[in-house]
PLY file of the C-alpha trace (Angstrom):
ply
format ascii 1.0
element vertex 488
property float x
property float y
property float z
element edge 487
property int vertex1
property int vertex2
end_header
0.00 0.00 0.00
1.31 3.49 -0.94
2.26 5.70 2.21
0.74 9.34 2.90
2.96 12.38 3.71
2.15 11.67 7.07
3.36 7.75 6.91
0.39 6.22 7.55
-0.97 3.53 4.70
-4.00 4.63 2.93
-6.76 2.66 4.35
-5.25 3.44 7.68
-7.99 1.53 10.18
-8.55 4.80 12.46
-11.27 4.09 14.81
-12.23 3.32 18.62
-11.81 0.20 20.93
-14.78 -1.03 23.70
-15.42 -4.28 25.14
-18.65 -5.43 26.03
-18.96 -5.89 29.50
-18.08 -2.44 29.98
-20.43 -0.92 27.42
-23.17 -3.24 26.54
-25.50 -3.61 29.11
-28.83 -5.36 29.27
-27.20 -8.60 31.04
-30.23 -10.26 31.33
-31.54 -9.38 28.20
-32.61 -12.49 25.40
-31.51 -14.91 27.00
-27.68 -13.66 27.84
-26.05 -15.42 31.06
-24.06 -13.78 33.79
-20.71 -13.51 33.44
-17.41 -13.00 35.44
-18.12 -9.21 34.81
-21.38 -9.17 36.20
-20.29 -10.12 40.17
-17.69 -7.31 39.41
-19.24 -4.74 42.21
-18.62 -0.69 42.20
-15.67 0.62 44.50
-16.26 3.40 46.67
-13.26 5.56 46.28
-12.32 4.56 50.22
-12.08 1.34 49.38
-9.45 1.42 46.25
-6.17 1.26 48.41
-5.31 -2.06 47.79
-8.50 -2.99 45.73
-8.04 -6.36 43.88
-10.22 -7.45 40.74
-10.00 -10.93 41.80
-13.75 -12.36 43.53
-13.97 -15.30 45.64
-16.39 -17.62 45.35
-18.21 -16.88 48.46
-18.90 -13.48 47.23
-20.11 -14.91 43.77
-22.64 -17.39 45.84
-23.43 -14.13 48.19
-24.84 -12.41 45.49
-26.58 -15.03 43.45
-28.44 -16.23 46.41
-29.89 -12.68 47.50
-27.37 -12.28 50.83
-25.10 -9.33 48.73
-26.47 -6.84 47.56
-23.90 -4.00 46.20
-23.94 -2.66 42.74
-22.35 -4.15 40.13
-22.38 -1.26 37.00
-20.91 -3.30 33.95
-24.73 -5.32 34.33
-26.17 -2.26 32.57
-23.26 0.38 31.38
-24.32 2.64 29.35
-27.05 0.65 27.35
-25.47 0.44 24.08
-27.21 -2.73 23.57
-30.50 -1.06 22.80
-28.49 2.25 21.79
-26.42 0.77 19.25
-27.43 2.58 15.71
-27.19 6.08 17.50
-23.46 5.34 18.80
-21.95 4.03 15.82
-23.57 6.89 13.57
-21.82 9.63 15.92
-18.45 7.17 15.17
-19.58 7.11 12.02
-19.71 11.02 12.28
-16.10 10.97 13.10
-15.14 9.06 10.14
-14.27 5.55 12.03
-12.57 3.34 9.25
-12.71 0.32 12.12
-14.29 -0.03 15.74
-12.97 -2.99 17.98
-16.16 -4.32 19.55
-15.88 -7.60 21.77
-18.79 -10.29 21.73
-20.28 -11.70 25.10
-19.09 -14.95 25.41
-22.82 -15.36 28.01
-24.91 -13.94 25.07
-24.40 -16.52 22.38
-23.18 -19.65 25.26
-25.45 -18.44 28.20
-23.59 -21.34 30.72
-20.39 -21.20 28.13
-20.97 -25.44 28.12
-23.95 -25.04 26.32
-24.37 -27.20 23.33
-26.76 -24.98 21.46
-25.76 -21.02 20.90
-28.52 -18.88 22.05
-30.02 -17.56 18.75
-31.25 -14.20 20.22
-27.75 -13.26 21.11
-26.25 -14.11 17.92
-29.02 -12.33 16.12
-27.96 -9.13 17.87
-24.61 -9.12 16.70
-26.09 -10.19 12.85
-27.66 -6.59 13.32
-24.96 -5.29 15.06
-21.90 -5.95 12.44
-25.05 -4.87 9.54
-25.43 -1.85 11.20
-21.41 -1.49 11.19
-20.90 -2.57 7.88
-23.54 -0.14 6.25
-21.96 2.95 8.00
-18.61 1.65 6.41
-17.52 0.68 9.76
-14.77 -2.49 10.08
-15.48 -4.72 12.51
-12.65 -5.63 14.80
-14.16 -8.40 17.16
-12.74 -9.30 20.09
-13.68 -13.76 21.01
-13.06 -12.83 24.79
-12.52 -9.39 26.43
-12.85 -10.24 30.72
-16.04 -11.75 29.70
-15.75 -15.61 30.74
-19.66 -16.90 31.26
-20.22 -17.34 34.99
-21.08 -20.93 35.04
-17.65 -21.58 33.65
-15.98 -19.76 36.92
-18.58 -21.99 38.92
-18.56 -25.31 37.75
-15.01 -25.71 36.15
-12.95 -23.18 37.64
-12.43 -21.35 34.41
-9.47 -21.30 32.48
-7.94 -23.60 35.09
-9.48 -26.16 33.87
-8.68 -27.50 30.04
-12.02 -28.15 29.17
-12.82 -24.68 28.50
-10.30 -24.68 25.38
-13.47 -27.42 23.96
-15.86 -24.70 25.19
-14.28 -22.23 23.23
-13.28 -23.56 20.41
-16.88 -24.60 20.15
-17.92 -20.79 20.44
-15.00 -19.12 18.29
-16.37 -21.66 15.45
-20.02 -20.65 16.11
-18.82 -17.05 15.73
-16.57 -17.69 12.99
-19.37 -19.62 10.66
-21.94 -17.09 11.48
-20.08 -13.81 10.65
-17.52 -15.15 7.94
-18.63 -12.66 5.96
-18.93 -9.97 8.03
-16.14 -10.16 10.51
-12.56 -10.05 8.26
-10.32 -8.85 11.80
-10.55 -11.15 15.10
-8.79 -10.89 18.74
-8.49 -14.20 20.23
-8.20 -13.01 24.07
-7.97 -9.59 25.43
-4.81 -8.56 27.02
-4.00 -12.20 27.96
-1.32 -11.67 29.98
-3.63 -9.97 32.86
-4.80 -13.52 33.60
-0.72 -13.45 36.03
-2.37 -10.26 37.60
-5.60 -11.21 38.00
-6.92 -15.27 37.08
-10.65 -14.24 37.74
-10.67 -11.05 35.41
-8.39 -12.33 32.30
-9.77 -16.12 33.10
-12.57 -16.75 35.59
-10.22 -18.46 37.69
-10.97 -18.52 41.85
-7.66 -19.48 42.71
-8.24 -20.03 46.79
-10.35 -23.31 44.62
-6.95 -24.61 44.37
-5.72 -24.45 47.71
-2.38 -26.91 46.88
-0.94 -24.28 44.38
0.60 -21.37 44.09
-0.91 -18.59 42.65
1.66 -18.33 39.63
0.76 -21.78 39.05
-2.26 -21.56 38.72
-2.59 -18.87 36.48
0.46 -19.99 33.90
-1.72 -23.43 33.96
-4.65 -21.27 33.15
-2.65 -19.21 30.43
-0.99 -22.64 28.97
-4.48 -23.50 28.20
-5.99 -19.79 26.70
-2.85 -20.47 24.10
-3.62 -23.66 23.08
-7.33 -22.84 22.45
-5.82 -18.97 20.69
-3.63 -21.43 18.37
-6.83 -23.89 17.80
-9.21 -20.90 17.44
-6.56 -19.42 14.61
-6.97 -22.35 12.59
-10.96 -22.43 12.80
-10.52 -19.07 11.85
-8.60 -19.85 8.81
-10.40 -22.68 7.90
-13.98 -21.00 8.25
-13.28 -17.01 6.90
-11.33 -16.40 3.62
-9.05 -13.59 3.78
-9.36 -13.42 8.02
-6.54 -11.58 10.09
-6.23 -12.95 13.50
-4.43 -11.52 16.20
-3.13 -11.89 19.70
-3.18 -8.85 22.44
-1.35 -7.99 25.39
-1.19 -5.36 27.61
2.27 -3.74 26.90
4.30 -2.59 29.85
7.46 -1.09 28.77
9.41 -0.85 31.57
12.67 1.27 31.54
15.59 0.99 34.57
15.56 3.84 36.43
19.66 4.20 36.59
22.22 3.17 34.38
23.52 0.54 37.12
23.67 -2.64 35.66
21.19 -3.64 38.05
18.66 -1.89 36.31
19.14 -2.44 33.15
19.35 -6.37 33.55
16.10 -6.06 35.93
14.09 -3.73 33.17
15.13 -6.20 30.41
13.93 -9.13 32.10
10.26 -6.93 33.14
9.75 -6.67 29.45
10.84 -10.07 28.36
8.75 -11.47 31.51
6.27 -9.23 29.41
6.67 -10.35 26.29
6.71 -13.77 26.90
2.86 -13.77 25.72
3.42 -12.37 22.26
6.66 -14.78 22.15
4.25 -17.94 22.54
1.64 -16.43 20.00
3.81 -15.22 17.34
7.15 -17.32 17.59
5.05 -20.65 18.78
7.14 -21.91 21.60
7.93 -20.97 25.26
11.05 -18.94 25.49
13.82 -19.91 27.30
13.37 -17.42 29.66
10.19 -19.14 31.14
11.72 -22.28 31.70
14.36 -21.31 33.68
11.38 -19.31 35.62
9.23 -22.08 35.88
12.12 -24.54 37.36
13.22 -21.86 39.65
9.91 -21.09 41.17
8.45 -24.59 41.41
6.06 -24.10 38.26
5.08 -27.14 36.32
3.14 -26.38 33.17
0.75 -29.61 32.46
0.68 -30.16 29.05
-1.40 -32.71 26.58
0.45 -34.46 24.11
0.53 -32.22 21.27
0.01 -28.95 22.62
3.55 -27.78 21.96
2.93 -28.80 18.11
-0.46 -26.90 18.00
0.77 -23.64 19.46
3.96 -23.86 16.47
1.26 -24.62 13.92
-1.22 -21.88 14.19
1.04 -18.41 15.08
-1.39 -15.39 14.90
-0.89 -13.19 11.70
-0.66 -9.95 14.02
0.11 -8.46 17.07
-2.41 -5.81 18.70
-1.70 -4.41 21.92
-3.13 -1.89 24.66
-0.74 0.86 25.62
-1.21 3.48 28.61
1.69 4.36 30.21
5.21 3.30 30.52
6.96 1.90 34.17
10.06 2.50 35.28
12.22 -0.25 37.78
15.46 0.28 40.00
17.18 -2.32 42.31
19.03 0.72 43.71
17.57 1.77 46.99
13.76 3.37 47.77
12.13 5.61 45.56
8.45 7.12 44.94
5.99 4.80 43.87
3.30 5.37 41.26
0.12 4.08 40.64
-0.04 1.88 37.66
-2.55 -0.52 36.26
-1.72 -3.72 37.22
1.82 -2.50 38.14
2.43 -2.77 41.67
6.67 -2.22 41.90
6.92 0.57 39.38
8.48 3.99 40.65
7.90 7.36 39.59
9.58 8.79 36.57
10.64 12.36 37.27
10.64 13.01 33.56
6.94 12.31 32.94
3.68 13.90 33.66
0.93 12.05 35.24
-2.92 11.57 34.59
-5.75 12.39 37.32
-5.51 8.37 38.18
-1.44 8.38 38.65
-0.77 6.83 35.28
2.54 8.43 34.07
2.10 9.78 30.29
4.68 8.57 28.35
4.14 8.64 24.60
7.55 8.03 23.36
7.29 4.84 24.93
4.75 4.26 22.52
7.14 4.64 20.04
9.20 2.34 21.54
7.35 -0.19 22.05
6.26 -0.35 18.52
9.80 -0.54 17.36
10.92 -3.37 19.76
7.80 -5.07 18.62
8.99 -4.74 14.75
12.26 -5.66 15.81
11.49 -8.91 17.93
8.80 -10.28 15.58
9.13 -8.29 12.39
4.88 -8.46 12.18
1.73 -6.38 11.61
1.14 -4.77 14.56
-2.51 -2.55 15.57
-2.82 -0.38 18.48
-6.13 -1.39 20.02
-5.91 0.58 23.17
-4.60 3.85 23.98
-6.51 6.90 25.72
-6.28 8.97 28.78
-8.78 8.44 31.68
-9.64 12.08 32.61
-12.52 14.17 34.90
-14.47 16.11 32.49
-16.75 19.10 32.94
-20.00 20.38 31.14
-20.23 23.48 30.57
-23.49 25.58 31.13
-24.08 25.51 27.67
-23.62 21.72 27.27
-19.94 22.00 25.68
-17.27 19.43 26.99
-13.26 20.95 26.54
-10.86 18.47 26.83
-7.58 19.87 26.05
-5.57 17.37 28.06
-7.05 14.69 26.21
-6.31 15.74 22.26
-2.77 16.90 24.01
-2.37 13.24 25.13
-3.42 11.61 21.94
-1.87 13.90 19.20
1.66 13.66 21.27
0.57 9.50 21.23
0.33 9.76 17.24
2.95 12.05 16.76
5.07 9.31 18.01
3.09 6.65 15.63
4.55 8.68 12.88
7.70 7.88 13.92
7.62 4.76 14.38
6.26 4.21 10.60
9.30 6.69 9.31
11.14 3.83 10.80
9.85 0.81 9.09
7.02 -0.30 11.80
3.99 -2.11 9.60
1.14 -0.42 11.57
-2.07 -1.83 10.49
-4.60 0.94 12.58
-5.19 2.75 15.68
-8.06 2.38 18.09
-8.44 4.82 20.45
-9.91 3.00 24.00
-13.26 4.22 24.91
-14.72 6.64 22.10
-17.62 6.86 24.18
-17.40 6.65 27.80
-17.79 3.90 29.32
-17.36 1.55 32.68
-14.20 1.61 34.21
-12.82 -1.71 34.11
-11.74 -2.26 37.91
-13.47 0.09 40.03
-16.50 0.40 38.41
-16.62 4.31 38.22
-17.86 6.80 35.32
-15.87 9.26 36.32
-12.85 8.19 34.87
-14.11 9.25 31.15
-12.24 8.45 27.79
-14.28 9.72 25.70
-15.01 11.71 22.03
-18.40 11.32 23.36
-19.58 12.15 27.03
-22.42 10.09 28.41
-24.98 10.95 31.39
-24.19 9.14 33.93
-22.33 9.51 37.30
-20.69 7.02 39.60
-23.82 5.98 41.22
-25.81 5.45 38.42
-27.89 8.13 37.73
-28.25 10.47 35.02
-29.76 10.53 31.40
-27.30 8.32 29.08
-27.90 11.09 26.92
-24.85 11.58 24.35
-22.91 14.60 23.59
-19.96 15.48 21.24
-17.03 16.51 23.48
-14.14 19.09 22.13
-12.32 15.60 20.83
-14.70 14.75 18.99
-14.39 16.64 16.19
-10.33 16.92 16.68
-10.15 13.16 16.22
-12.78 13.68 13.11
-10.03 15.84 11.48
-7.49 13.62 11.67
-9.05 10.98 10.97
-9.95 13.24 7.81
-6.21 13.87 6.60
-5.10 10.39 8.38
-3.29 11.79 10.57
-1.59 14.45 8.46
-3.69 17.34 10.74
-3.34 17.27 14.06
-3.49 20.65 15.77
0 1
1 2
2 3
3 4
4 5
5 6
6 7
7 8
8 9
9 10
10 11
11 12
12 13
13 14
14 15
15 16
16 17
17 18
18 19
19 20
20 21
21 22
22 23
23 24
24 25
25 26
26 27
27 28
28 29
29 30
30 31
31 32
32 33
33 34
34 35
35 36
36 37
37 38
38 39
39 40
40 41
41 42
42 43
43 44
44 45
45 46
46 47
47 48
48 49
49 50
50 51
51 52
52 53
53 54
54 55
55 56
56 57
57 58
58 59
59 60
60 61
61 62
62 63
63 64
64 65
65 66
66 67
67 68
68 69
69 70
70 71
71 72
72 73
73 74
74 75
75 76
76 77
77 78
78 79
79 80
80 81
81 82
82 83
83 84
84 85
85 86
86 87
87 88
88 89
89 90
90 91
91 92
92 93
93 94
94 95
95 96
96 97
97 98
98 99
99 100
100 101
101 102
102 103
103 104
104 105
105 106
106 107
107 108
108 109
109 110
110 111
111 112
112 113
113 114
114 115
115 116
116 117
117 118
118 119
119 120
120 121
121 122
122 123
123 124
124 125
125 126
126 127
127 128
128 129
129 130
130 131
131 132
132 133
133 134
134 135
135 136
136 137
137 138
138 139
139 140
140 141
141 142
142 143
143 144
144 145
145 146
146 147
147 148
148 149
149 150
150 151
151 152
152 153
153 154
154 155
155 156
156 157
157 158
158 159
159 160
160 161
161 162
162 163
163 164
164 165
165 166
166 167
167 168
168 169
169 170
170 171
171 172
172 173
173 174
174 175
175 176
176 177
177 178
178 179
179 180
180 181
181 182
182 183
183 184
184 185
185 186
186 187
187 188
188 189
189 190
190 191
191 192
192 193
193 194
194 195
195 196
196 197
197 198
198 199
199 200
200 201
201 202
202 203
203 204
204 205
205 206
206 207
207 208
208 209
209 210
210 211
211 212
212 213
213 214
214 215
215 216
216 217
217 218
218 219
219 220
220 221
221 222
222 223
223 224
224 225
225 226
226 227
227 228
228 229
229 230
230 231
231 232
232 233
233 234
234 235
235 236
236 237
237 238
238 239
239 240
240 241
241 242
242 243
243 244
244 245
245 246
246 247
247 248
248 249
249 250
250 251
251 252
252 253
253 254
254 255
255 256
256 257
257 258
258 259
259 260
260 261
261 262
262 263
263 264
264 265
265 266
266 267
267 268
268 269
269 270
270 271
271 272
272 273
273 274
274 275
275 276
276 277
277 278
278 279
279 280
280 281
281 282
282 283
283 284
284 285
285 286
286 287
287 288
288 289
289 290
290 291
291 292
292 293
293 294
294 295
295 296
296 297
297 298
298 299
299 300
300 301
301 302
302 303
303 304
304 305
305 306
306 307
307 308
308 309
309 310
310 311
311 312
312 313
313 314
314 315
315 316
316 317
317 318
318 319
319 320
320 321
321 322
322 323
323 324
324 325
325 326
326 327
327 328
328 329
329 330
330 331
331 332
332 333
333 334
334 335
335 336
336 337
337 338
338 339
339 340
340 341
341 342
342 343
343 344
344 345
345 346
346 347
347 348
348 349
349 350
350 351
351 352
352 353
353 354
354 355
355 356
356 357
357 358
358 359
359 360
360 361
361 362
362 363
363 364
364 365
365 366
366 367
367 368
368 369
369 370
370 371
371 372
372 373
373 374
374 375
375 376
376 377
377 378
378 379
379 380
380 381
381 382
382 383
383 384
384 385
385 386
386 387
387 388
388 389
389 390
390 391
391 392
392 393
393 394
394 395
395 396
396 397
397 398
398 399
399 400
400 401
401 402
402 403
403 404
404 405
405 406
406 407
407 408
408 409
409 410
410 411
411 412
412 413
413 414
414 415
415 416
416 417
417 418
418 419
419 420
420 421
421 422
422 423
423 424
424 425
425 426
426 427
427 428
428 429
429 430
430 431
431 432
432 433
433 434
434 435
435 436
436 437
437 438
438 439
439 440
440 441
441 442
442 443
443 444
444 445
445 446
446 447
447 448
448 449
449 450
450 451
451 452
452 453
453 454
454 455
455 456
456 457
457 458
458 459
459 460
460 461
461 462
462 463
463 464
464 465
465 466
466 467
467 468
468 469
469 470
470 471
471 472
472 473
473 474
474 475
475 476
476 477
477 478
478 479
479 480
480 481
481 482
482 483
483 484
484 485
485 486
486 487
């Protein structure tokens, strides 16, 4: 494809990134099941010191039996489900070439062991991708985005437990048969490597189940298993849709040493390859080095099937996609300020960075380099699914929204995308994480906005869901526009 001034291909796939659970609603709606999301309850902000994603089961059988009775947000977001056609015309408004959507597992498999798909809830996604399609929207569909069906958590112990690769291979070629020829662009698991940070979000795995192991091995057993069923689901795909792209996605930490000490540097290289091992398993096929020597030395023993190894070398993905919010920065030299992080609990400030209203450091060169130690290490495609900056916004007496801070945040983010195409990086598109605001994924607030498009709601609940263009909004219309050539 012939490059623009600006370096991006034409066809660029500009657009936004969402993920059910967190936008849907209607959880009870035709049919759907519950799932892992749904026992996800609101946190006060009191409570978010040392606030964990992970649920026990007693909570789980708290709530389903009447006993608990907090609020749990993601069970009705901000109604896209029956709001649908007027979102995606405002993205369509912007000029969205793509918009990353992610199907509820619970919708089409209400129990996830189900033998029959629920028709209702694929018919909703029939309408869903039309909808897309018609407003020249390209569907990029993630198989499983935090969204595990409940049941699977409750009887099986989630990704734990092997079976579930059957379960969703069984779903993934449901999916794949019913929207071959709507759905070109599929994510086989969300940022899988959040399943070491947190089994019951990235897995539906209640580790205190498993009382004999460790928690790491638990949740590499539980990873071992979401690549084997990625590599199987890649070969459905390929079998099923002609002309499919499938692609892993992790949550990219680059993590820098905070001195030049030797220390540092060695403990900041291993952070990223610890990082990286994911997208070295997807795209290479085999388990680096690296992990082996971790496994031995921490008394991990990965249980594999006969064949898995062979499977996983078969059926690489064809690209990498990745979230990407902030970099982290490491020292073995002494104490130093900490900073919050998501899903970073040892990282320490970088004096050299700003930081957002939620203590995420803004870092937007290491962007930039993370896309050019991705080309470097795997020499693949590579889409930015997630990037965006969590921010308090205002409305004005007249209705208008400014947010300065974030078009600041993402035009210094793309500046740096530029870059790293000048450079030789094969960037297939950029989805900017929550067009529309949305649930937060942890905490369960609405406060913490992303945004082109504000909706009415507050923390508790209440409010209109009424949409309304922000200042962003038509910002990211322009450069989506010149793609990426305008960007003041």
């Amino acid at each position: 494809m012939a490059l623009t001034d600006t370096g991006f291909k034409k066809g660029f796939l500009w657009g936004g990134a969402t993920a059910a659970n967190q936008l849907e609603g209607a959880f009870d709606v035709a049919g759907k099941g519950l799932s892992t999301a749904d026992m996800i309850r609101f946190v006060p902000k009191d409570e978010r010191n040392g606030y964990t994603m992970d649920v026990k089961a007693d909570y789980i059988e708290g709530v389903l039996a009447g006993k608990i009775k907090d609020r749990f947000p993601k069970r009705t977001a901000i109604d896209f489900y029956h709001r649908y056609k007027e979102d995606l015309a405002l993205f369509a408004e912007m000029g969205f070439k793509t918009l990353r959507i992610s199907i509820h597992w619970s919708r089409i498999f209400p129990n996830g062991d189900d033998q029959q798909p629920n028709e209702a809830g694929l018919k909703f996604y029939d309408d869903l991708f039309d909808e897309m399609l018609k407003l020249g929207i390209e569907p990029l569909v993630t198989l499983s985005h935090y969204e595990t069906p409940l049941e699977l958590t409750r009887k099986y112990n989630g990704w734990y437990n092997r079976k579930l690769i059957g379960f969703y291979t069984r779903y993934a070629e449901t999916v794949f048969t019913r929207y071959k020829n709507k759905v070109k662009y599929w994510l086989t698991f969300n940022e899988i490597n959040v399943i070491t940070h947190s089994p019951y979000t990235g897995g539906g795995v209640l580790v205190e189940n498993v009382p004999d192991k460790s928690f790491e091995q638990v949740a590499y057993q539980a990873a071992h298993h979401q690549f084997v069923a990625s590599s199987l689901a890649t070969k459905l795909a390929h079998e099923i849709i002609t002309g499919v792209q499938v692609g892993c996605m992790l949550a990219r930490m680059t993590t820098y040493p905070v001195t030049n000490h030797p220390d540092d540097i060695l403990l900041a290289q291993n952070h990223n390859d610890m990082n990286l091992f994911f997208t070295d398993v997807q795209v290479r096929g085999e388990y680096p080095k690296l992990m082996e020597r971790y496994f031995a030395e921490n008394d991990i023993v990965i249980e594999k099937e006969l064949g898995d190894d062979e499977i996983i070398k078969q059926y690489p993905v064809d690209f990498i996609s990745f979230s990407y919010y902030m970099s982290i920065s490491v020292t073995t030299q002494g104490e130093e300020e900490s900073v919050l992080g998501n899903m970073v609990n040892n990282s320490v400030k970088n004096p050299h960075l700003e930081t957002s209203d939620w203590g995420w450091q803004i870092d937007p060169k290491g962007l930039r380099y993370a896309l050019q130690d991705f080309h470097n290490r795997y020499g693949k495609p590579l889409f930015i699914v997630e990037n965006g900056l969590g921010a308090h916004d205002k409305v004005e007496e007249d209705g208008s929204i400014h947010d300065p801070y974030r078009v600041d945040y993402l035009r210094q983010h793309i500046e740096q995308m530029k870059e790293a195409v000048r450079y030789g990086v094969d960037l297939l598109g950029y989805t900017a994480w929550g067009p529309i605001d949305l649930i937060s994924v942890s905490t369960n607030e609405m406060s913490k906005r992303y945004g082109f498009i504000y909706v009415d709601q507050d923390d508790e609940g209440n409010g209109t869901l009424e949409r309304s263009r922000k200042d962003s909004f038509y910002w990211y219309k322009k450069v989506i526009e010149t793609n990426g050539e305008d960007l003041s």
